[in-house]
Structure formats: structure tokens, C-alpha cells
N, C-alpha and C positions, 0 to 999 in steps of 0.2 A: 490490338489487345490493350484493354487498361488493365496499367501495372502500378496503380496507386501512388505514385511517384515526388520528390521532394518537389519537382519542378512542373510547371507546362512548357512545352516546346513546340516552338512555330517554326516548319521547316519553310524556308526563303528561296532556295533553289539549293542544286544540288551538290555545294561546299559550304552551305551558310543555313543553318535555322536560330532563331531567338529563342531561349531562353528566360523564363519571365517565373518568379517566386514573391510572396510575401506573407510577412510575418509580424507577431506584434506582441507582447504580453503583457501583463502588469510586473510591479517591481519585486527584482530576487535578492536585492542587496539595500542598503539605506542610502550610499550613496549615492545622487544624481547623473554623475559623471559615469561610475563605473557602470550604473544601471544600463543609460544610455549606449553604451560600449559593449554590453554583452546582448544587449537587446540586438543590434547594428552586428553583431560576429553572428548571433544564432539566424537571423535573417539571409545573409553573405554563403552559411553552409549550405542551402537548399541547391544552391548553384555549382558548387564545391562537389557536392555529394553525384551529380549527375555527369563531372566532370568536364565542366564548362567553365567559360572566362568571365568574370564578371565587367560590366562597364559601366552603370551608371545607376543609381538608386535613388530613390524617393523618401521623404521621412512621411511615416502615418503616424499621427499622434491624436490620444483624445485625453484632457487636463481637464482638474477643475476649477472654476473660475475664481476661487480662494487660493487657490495655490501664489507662491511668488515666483515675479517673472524671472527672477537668478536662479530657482530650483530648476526650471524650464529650458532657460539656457543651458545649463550644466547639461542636463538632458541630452539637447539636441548637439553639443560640445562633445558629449561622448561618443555620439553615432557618429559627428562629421570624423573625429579624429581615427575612429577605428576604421571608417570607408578611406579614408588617406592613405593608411596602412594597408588596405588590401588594392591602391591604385587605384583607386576612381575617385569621382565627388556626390555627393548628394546636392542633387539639381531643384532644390524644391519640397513639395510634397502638401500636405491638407491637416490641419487641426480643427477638431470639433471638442466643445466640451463634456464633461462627465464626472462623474461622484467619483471615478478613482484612476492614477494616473496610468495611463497605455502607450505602449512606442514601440517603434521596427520601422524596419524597410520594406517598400517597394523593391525588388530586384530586376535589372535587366542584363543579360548576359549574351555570349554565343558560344555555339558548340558544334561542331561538324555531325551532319546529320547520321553518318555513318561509327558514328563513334561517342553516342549515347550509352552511358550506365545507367541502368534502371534496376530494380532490386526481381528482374525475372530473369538473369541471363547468370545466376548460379549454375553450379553444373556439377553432376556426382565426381568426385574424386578432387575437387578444388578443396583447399583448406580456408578459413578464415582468420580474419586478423578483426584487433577494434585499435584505433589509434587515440583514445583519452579515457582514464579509467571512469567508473559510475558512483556513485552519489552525491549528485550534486544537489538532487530533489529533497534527501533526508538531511543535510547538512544546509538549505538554505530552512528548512523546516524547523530544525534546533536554533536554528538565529534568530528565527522570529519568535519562538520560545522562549528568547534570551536564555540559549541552553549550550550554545556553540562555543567552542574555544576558538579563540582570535587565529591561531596558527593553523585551524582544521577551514576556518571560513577564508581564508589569507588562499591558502592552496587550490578552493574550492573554488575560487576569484579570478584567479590564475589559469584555470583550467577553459573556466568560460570565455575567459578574453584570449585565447589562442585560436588565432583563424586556422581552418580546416585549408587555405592556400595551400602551405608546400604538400601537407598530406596528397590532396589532389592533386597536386603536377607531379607527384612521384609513381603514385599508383598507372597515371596514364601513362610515363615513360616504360613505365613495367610491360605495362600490358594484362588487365586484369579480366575479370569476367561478370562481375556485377558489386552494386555497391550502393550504400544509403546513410544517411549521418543517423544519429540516433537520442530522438529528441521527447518529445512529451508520449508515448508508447511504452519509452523505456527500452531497453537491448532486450526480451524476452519481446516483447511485443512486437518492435520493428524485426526482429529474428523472422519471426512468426509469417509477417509478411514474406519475409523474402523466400521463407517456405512456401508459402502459400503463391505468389506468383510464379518462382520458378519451379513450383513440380519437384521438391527435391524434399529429402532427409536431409538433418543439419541435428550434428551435437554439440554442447557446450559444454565443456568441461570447465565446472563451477571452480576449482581451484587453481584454475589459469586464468579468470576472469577480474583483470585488475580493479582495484578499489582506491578511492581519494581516503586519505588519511583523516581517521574519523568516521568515516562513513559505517561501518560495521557496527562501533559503538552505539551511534546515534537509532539502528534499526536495532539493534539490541533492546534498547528501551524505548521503543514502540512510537519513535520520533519519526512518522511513515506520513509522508502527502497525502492527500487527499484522492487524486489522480493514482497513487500509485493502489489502494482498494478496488477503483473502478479498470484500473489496467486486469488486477488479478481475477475478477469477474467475468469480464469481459472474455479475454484469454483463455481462462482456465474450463469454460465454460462451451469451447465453439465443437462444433459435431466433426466439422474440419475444417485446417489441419487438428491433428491433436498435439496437443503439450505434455511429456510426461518429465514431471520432474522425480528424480531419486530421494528417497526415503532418507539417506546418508547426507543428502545434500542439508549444511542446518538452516536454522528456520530464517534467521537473519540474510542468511545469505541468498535463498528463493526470494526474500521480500525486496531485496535490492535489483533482483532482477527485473521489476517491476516498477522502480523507482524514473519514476519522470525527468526526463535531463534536461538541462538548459545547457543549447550550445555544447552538445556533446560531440563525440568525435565518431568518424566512417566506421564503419563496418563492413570488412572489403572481401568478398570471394574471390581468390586468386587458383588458377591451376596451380597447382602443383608443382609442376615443373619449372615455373616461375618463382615459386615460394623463394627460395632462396636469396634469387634477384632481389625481390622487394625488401624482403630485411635486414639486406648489404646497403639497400638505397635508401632505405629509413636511417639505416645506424649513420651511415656517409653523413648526410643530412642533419643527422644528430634531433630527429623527428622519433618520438617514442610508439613504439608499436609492440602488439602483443599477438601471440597465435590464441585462437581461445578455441578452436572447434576444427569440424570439417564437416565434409558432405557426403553423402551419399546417395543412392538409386532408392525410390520410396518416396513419401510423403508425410509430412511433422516433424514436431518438434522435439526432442530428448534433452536431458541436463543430465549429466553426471559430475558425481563427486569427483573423480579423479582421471 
């Protein structure tokens, strides 16, 4: 079955498949360094999200030939430094040029073929968690605005340069049931998937759905991506699953749910009976995690207010 998935996975024999993601975008911040760093963390989650190890990555870059060769290094300074961080090196990799600058990873990883998370092995009565709050899309949106307070885009910085690593090795100790990071779809969108591949009901309770500080603001005053109109079309639009959002839910806060992440955090289906576990082994960890929903028997998608 294709389950749309963060990652491809090439099973090697019967303890050992590879793991293989890549990703790349233009820049969400002004700095070089940092750019490079969140470009390298959001690349790193695909592998994260499937619950695999990462080993060795690729830099993909395309610059333009005016650019300076220290903006560039910073760049590729950021990605090396954040792949150290998650234990590996970047081995390489390919630049071509272009009108506007692009970077990511190559990713290679491995994963026991039997112990695959993919966003269809939801299950009714599992609860959901997301492990990093959302507006990262409307908060790098107001910065290029030049509309952002330094201490909403500070936190917003923060949030993307945090690898999904412990998240993932906690969720697996648990023992969970299905799981996806939550990236340019938006948490409505990748929700939606994960409906959609596993056959399942799934609520989100809008007022348990954390938020980056500022971010409510900035959709307040109509400071919305681009990506995030084409998410709400798209979504709001499909014959199935269906999306029904409540009336009470406000307007800012439906438009975030559509909000495009950079390097966002898991979105993890856990039984139930588990739940407990994982949010003793979050807090241990000192790893933030939220419950925002659950599932049930059905198919689509719901939001409520409370």
C-alpha cells in the first residue's frame, strides 16, 4: 500500500532496510548559518518521523552566481554543524546554479523493517500528541514583512533548529502506532493524511493545539503564506476524507491550521493505554509534547473548539 510517507524505505534483508529522504527550500530567516541549520533539521525529520536512525547525508544546493562565497559557506556551516548534532557528517553533495538561494539534505538512514511508522497504522481509540507548537509559516511571513517582533522570530528560530532525534527515540521506546512530522501541508493537512491512509476519525481540539508566541497575532492580521491559501483549497475541498471545522473555532485559529511549517514537530498516534507512558517519557526527557486530539472508528476529519 502507498502511505504517502516522510521517507522511501529499501528493505535489505530481514533486520536491516534503508531509509533514504530529501529535502531542500529557499530561505525562512536572513541568516546564512541559521538558514542552513533549519534547512539540515527539517531534512534530518523525514527520517525522525518514520522512526529510523539517521547515518549519513548529502548537501543539495542550488546559489546564484552573485552571491558571496562567505554567504555560502555559512550556509553549508549551518547544515554541517546541525548534521554533528544529530551524529552523522555530511559526505558531499551537488551545487548548481540559480536566481534564488536553495539547501537541504540528502538523507540516509536505517530502520528495522518490522518496526516502520508510517502515517496509516492509526487506530480508533489511540490519542494524539504533536511535539512543537505551529506558526512558524505566518511568523517567518511577518519577517519578511519586516512586521515580526525580534522575540516572536527568536522563538520561531528555536523551534526549527530543534531536531525531532529525542522525540523519535522516545516515541519508539513507548511503543506507538503511527506517526509523521508536520511540514509544508500544515498539521490540518498532514492530519488529513493520516486520516486518509489509516481509515480512521481523528479530532482536534483547536484549544489544545499549541501555538509559537505571536503566531495568533500575526494571522490575525492577515500575515498568511502563500502555501497556507493553497493548503486551505486544496483540504477543504476533497470529496474524501472530509474536513469539518466548527463554527466556534475562530477565524485565526482555522487559518493556522493550515499554516506551512518549517521543521515542525511529530504528530504521534499512540494507544491509549500507552498514553501515559509517553508523557512521563516526554516530561523525563524534559522534551515538550501536547495531547491535541484522538481517534476514532469512521473516516475524516473534525476540529472542535474545545
Amino acid at each position: 500500500m502507498q502511505t504517502s510517507d516522510d521517507a522511501a524505505v529499501y528493505r535489505l534483508n530481514d533486520e536491516l532496510a534503508l531509509v533514504q529522504t530529501v529535502d531542500f527550500f529557499t530561505p525562512v530567516v536572513d541568516d546564512p548559518y541559521t538558514y542552513g541549520a533549519i534547512a539540515a533539521a527539517n531534512a534530518l525529520s523525514d527520517v525522525y518521523a518514520m522512526g529510523g536512525d539517521v547515518l549519513v547525508a548529502l548537501n543539495i544546493a542550488a546559489m546564484p552566481e552573485d552571491l558571496p562565497i562567505d554567504i555560502v559557506q555559512r550556509i553549508f556551516e549551518g547544515g554541517a554543524d546541525k548534521a554533528a548534532e544529530a551524529g552523522i557528517v555530511i559526505a558531499g553533495g551537488h551545487t548548481v546554479t540559480d536566481d534564488e538561494p536553495k539547501y537541504g539534505l540528502v538523507v540516509s538512514g536505517t530502520i528495522h523493517p518490522d518496526r516502520i511508522l508510517t502515517k496509516a497504522g492509526a487506530r480508533p481509540g489511540d490519542l494524539l500528541y504533536l511535539t512543537k507548537p505551529i506558526g512558524t509559516g505566518v511568523i517567518t511571513t511577518a519577517l519578511k514583512g519586516q512586521a515580526a517582533e525580534p522575540e516572536h522570530v527568536e522563538a520561531a528560530v528555536a523551534s526549527m533548529l530543534r531536531l525531532n532525534r529525542n522525540a523519535s527515540r522516545l516515541m519508539r521506546e513507548v511503543g506507538v502506532n503511527a506517526a509523521t512530522d508536520i511540514t509544508g501541508y500544515g498539521l490540518a493537512g498532514h492530519t488529513m493524511e493520516m486520516v486518509e491512509k489509516s481509515g480512521v476519525m481523528i479530532r482536534l481540539v483547536a484549544s489544545r493545539i499549541p501555538l509559537l508566541e505571536g503566531a495568533a497575532r500575526y494571522a490575525r492580521e492577515g500575515r498568511l503564506p502563500g502555501g497556507g491559501g493553497r493548503n486551505v483549497a486544496y483540504y477543504t475541498t476533497m470529496d474524501s476524507p472530509k474536513l469539518t471545522i466548527d463554527e466556534r473555532v475562530p477565524q485565526h485559529l482555522a487559518d493556522l491550521l493550515f499554516d506551512p511549517q518549517t521543521s515542525g514537530g511529530l504528530l504521534i498516534s499512540v494507544p491509549s493505554e500507552r498514553a501515559k507512558d509517553l508523557e512521563a517519557a516526554f516530561a523525563t526527557a524534559g522534551e515538550p509534547l501536547w495531547q491535541i486530539g484522538d481517534i476514532s472508528g469512521g473516516t475524516g476529519l473534525t476540529v472542535t473548539a474545545e
